[in-house]
C-alpha positions as MATLAB code, in Angstrom:
seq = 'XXXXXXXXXXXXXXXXXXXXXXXXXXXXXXXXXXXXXXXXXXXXXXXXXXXXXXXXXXXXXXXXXXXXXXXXXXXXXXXXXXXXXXXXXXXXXXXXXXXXXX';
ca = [
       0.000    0.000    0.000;
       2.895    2.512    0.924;
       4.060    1.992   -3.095;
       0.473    3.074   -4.344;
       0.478    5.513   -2.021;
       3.871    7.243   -3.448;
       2.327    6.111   -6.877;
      -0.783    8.714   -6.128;
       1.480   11.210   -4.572;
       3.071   11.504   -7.700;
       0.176   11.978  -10.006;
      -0.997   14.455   -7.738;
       2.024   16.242   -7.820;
       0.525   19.378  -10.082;
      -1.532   20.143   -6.987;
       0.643   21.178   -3.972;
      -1.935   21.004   -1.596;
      -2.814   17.249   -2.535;
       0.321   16.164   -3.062;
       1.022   17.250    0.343;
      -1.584   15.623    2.276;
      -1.092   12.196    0.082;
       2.926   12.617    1.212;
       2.565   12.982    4.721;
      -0.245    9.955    4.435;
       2.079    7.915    2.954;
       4.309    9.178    5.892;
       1.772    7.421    8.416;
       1.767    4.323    6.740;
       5.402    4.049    6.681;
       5.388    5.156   10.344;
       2.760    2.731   11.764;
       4.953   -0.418   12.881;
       2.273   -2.836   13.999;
       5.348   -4.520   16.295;
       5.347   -0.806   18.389;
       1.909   -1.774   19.244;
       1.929   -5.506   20.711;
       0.844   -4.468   24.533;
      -1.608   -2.590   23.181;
      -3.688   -3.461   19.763;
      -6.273   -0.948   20.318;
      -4.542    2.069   19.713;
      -3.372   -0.019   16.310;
      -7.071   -0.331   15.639;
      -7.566    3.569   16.216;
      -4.705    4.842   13.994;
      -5.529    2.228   11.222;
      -8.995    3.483   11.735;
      -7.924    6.824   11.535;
      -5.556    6.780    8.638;
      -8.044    5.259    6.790;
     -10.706    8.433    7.673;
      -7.799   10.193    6.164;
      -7.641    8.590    2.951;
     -11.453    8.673    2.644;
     -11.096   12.620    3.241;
      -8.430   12.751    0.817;
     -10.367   10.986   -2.218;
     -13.553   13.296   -1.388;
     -11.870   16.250   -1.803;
     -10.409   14.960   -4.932;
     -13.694   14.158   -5.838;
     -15.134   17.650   -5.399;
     -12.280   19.091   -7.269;
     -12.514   16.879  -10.274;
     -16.482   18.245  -10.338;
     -14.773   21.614   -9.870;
     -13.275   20.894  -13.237;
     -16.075   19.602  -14.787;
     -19.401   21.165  -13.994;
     -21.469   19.133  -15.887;
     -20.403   16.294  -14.184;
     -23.326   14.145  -12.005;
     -23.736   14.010   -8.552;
     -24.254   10.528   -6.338;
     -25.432   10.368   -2.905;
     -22.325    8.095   -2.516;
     -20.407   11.173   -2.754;
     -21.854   12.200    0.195;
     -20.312   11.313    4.005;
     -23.027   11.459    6.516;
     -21.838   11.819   10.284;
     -22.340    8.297   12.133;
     -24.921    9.912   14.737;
     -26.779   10.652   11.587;
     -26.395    7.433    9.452;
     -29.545    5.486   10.862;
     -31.736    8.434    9.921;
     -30.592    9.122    6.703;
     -30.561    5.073    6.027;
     -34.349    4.929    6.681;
     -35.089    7.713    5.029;
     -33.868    6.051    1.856;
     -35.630    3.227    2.511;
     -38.851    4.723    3.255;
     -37.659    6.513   -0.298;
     -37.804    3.163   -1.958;
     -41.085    2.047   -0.092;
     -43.214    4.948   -1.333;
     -45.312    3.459   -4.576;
     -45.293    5.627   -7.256;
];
């Protein structure tokens, strides 16, 4: 993963910004030595978990600058990140969606 990561840090290199954040991500990987974390596999769990939130940030952002670039471009709801506390809600509400007869 650290080699794709250096892979994307280089085709984002005509953005400063991105290739920025997708260096020092790269960074973390390289820096998170599982064996540094044997007494204590939860904080592994929370970095990982956290790195990857990172990454996820990373691609929307891409995302919203590559519809920047092209307005005409369409929209998903995927697209979207919805705040855990809020998930549930906005689940059911696209299932009621889908319930609703026409």
């Amino acid at each position: 993963m650290a080699g794709e990561a250096a892979d994307l840090r280089s085709l984002l290199a005509d953005s400063q910004e991105f290739e920025k954040l997708a260096q020092e991500l790269a960074q973390a990987m390289r820096n998170l030595d599982p064996s540094r974390f044997v007494g204590n596999p939860e904080q592994l769990d929370r970095l990982r978990a956290d790195l990857i939130e990172r990454w996820k940030e990373l691609e929307l952002r891409l995302s919203r600058q590559l519809q920047l670039d092209r307005p005409d471009a369409v929209r998903t709801a995927s697209q979207e990140r919805v705040s855990e506390k809020y998930r549930a809600l906005v689940e059911e509400y696209y299932r009621s969606l889908s319930r609703t007869k026409r």
